[in-house]
Backbone as CSV, one residue per row, in Angstrom:
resi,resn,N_x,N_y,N_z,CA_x,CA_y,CA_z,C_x,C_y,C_z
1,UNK,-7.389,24.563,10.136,-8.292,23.501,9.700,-9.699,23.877,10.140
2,UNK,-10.293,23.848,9.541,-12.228,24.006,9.743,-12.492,23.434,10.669
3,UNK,-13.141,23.032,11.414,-13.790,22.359,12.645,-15.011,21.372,11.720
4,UNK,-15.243,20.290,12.282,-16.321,19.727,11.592,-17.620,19.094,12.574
5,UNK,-18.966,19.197,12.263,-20.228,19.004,12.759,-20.232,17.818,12.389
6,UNK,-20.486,16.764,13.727,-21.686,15.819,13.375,-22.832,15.669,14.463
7,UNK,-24.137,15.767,13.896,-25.044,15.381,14.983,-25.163,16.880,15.791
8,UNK,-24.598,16.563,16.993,-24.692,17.616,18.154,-23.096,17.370,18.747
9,UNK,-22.025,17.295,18.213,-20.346,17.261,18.372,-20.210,17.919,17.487
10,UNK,-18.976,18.825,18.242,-17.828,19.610,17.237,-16.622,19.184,17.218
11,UNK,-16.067,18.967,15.886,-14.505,18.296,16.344,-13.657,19.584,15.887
12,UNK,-12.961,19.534,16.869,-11.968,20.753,16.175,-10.251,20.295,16.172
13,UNK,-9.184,20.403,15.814,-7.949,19.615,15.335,-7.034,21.677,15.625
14,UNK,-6.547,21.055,16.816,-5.167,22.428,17.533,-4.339,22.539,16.838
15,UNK,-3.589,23.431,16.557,-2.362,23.324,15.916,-1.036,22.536,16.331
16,UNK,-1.127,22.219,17.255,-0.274,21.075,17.935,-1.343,19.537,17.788
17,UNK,-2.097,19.485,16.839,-2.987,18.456,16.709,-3.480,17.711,17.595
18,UNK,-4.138,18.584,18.205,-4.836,18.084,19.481,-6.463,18.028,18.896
19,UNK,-6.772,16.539,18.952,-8.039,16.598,18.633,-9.143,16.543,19.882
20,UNK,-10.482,17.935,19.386,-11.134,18.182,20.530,-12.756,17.918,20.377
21,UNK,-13.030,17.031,20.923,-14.301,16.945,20.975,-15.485,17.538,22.146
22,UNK,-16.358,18.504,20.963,-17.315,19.240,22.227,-18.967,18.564,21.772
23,UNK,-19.715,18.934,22.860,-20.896,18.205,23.114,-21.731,19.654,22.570
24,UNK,-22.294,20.024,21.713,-22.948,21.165,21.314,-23.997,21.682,22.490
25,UNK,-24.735,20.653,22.813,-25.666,20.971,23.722,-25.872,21.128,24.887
26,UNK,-24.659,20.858,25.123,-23.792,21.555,26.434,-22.891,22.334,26.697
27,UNK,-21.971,21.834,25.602,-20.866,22.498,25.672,-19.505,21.960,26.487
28,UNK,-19.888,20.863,27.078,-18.797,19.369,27.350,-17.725,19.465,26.378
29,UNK,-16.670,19.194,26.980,-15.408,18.926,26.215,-15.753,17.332,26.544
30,UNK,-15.715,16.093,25.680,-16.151,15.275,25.987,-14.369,14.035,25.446
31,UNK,-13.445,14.721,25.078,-12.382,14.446,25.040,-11.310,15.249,24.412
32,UNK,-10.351,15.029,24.743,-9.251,15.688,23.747,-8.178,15.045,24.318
33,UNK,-7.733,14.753,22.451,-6.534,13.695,22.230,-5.672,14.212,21.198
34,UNK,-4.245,14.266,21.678,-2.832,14.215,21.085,-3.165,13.193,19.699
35,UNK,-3.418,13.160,18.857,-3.530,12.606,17.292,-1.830,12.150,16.788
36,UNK,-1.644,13.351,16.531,0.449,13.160,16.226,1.264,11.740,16.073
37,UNK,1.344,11.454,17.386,2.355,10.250,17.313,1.404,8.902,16.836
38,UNK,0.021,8.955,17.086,-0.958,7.679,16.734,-0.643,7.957,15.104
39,UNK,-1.030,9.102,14.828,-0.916,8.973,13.237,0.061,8.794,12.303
40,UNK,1.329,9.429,13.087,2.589,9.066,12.378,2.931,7.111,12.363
41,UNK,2.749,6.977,13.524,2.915,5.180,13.567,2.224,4.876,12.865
42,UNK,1.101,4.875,12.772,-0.176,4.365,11.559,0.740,4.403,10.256
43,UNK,1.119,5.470,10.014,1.242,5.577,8.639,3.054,5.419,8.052
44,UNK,3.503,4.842,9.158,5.090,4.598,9.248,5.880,5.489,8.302
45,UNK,5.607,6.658,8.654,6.419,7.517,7.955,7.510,8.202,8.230
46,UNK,8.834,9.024,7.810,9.897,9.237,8.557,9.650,10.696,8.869
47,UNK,8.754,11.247,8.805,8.617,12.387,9.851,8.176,12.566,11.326
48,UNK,8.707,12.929,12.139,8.065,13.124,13.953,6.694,14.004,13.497
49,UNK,6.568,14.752,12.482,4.642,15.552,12.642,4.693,15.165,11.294
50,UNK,2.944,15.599,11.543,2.476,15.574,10.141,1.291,16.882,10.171
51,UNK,1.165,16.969,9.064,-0.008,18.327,9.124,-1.328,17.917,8.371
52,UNK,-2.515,18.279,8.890,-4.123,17.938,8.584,-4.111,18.714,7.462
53,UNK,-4.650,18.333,6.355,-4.864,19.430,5.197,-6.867,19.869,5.965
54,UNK,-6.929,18.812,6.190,-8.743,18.771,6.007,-9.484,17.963,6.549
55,UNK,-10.737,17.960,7.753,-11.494,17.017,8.473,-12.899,17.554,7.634
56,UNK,-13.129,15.715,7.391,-14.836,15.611,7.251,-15.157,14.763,7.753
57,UNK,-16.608,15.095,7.673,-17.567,13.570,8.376,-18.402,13.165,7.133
58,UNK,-17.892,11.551,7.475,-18.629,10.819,6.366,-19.211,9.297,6.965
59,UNK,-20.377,9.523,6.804,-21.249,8.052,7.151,-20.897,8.351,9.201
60,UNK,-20.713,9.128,9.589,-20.841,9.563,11.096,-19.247,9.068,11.599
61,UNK,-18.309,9.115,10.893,-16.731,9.041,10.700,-16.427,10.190,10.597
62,UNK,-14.982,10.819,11.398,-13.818,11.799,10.680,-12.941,11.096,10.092
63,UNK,-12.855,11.746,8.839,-11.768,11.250,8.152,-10.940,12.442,8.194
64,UNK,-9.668,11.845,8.297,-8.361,13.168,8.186,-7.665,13.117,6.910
65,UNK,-7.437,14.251,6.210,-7.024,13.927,4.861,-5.715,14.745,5.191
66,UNK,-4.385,13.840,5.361,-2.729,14.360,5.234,-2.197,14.593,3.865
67,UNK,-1.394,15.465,3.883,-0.303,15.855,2.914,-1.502,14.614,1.153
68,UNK,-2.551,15.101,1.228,-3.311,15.078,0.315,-2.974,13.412,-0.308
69,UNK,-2.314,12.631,0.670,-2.550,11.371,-0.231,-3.011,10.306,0.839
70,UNK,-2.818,10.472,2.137,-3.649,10.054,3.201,-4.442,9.922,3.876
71,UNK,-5.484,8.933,4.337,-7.112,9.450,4.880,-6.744,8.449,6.071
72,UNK,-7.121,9.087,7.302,-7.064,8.342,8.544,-8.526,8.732,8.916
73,UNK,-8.744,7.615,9.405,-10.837,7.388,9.698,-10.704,7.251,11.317
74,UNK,-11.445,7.962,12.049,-11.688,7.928,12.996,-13.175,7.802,13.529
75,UNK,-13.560,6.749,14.527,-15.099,6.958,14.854,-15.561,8.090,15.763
76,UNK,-16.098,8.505,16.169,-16.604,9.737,16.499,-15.870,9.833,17.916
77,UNK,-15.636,8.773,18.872,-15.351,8.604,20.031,-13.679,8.915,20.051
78,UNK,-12.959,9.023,18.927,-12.085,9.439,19.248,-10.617,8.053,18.440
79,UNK,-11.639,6.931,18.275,-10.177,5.535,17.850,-10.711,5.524,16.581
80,UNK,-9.507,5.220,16.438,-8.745,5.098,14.418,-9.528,3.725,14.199
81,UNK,-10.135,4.001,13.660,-11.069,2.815,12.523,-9.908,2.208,11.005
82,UNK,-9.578,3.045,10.618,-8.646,2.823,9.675,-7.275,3.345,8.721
83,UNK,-6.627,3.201,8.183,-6.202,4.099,7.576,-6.236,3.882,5.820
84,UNK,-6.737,4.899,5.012,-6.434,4.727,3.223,-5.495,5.558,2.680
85,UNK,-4.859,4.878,1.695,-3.544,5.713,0.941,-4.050,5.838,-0.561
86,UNK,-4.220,7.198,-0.808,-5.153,7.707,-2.066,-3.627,7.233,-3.352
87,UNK,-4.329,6.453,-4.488,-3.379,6.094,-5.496,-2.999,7.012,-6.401
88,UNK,-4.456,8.312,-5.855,-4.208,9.500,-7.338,-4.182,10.480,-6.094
89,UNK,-3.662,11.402,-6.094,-3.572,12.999,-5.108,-4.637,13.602,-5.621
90,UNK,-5.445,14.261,-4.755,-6.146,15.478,-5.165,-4.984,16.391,-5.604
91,UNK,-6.002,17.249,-6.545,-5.457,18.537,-7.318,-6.600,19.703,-6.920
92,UNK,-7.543,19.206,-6.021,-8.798,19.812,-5.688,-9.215,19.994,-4.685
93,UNK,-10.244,20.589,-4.420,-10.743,20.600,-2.874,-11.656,18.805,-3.497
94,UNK,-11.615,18.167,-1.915,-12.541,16.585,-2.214,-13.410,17.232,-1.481
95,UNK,-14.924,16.474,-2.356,-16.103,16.429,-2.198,-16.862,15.487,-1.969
96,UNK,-17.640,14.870,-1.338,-18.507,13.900,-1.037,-20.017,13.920,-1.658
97,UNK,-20.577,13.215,-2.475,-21.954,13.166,-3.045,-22.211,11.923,-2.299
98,UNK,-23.133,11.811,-1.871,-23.916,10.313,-1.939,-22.979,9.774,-0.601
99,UNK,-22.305,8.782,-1.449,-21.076,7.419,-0.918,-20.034,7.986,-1.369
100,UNK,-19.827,8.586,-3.046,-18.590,8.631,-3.365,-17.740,10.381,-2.973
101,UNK,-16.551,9.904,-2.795,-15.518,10.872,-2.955,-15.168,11.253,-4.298
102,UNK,-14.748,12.549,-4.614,-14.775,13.364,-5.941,-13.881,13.757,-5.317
103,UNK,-12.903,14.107,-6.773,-11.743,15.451,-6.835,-11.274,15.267,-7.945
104,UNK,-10.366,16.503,-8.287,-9.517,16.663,-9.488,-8.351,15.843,-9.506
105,UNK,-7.597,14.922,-10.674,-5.931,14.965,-10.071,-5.299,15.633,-10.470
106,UNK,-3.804,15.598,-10.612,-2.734,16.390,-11.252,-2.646,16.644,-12.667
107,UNK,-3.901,15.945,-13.538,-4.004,16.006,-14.965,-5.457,16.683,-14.849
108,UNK,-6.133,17.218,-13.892,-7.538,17.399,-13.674,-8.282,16.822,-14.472
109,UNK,-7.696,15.770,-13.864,-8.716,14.741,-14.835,-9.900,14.171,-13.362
110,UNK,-11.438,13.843,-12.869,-12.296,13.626,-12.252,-12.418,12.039,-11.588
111,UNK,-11.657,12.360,-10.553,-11.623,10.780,-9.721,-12.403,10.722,-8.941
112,UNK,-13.048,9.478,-9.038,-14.370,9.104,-8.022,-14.165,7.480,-7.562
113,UNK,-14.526,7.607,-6.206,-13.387,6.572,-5.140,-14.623,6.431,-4.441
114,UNK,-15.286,5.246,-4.162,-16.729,4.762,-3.321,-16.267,3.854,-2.487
C-alpha cells in the first residue's frame, strides 16, 4: 500500500495492518495502531483479516478503501470517523477532483459519489 501525506504526517499501513503515524518534521512516530480487528467489527464481516486495497487523504481524513467496496474514514489522530459501503465497485483506480470521488464500474461506465 502507498503511504499517504497530509500536512507534515506520514501514514503508512504494515502488512500486518499496523497503522503508523510519523511527524515529518521530526520524525516522531506519533502513534501506531493494530487497524484489523477495529475494522473487521465495523464492518461485521465473516472474515478474521481484511486487506487495504488503497489509503487517501481527503478533506484532512484517511480513508481506507477494502476489497474495493468499502471506505473506512479515519481522522488523522488515528479514530474511525465512519464507515461507507460503495453501491457500485470500482473497476478503476478512484480519483478525487474537487469534493467528488471518480471511478470506472464493472460496465466502465463513470461514477461520481460527492
Amino acid at each position: 500500500i502507498d503511504p499517504a501525506i497530509y500536512d507534515n504526517y506520514l501514514f503508512l499501513v504494515s502488512d500486518e495492518n499496523l497503522l503508523i503515524s510519523i511527524d515529518l518534521k521530526t520524525g516522531e512516530i506519533l502513534y501506531s495502531k493494530f487497524i484489523e480487528k477495529e475494522i473487521v467489527g465495523l464492518l461485521k464481516t465473516k472474515e478474521d483479516n481484511i486487506s487495504i486495497d488503497a489509503i487517501k487523504v481527503l478533506n484532512s481524513d484517511l480513508y481506507f478503501f477494502i476489497k474495493k467496496s468499502f471506505i473506512v474514514i479515519y481522522d488523522k489522530k488515528g479514530q474511525i470517523k465512519k464507515n461507507l459501503i460503495l453501491k457500485k465497485k470500482p473497476n478503476s483506480e478512484i480519483i478525487f477532483i474537487n469534493r467528488d470521488m471518480l471511478f470506472l464500474d464493472k460496465n466502465n461506465r463513470l461514477v461520481i459519489l460527492n
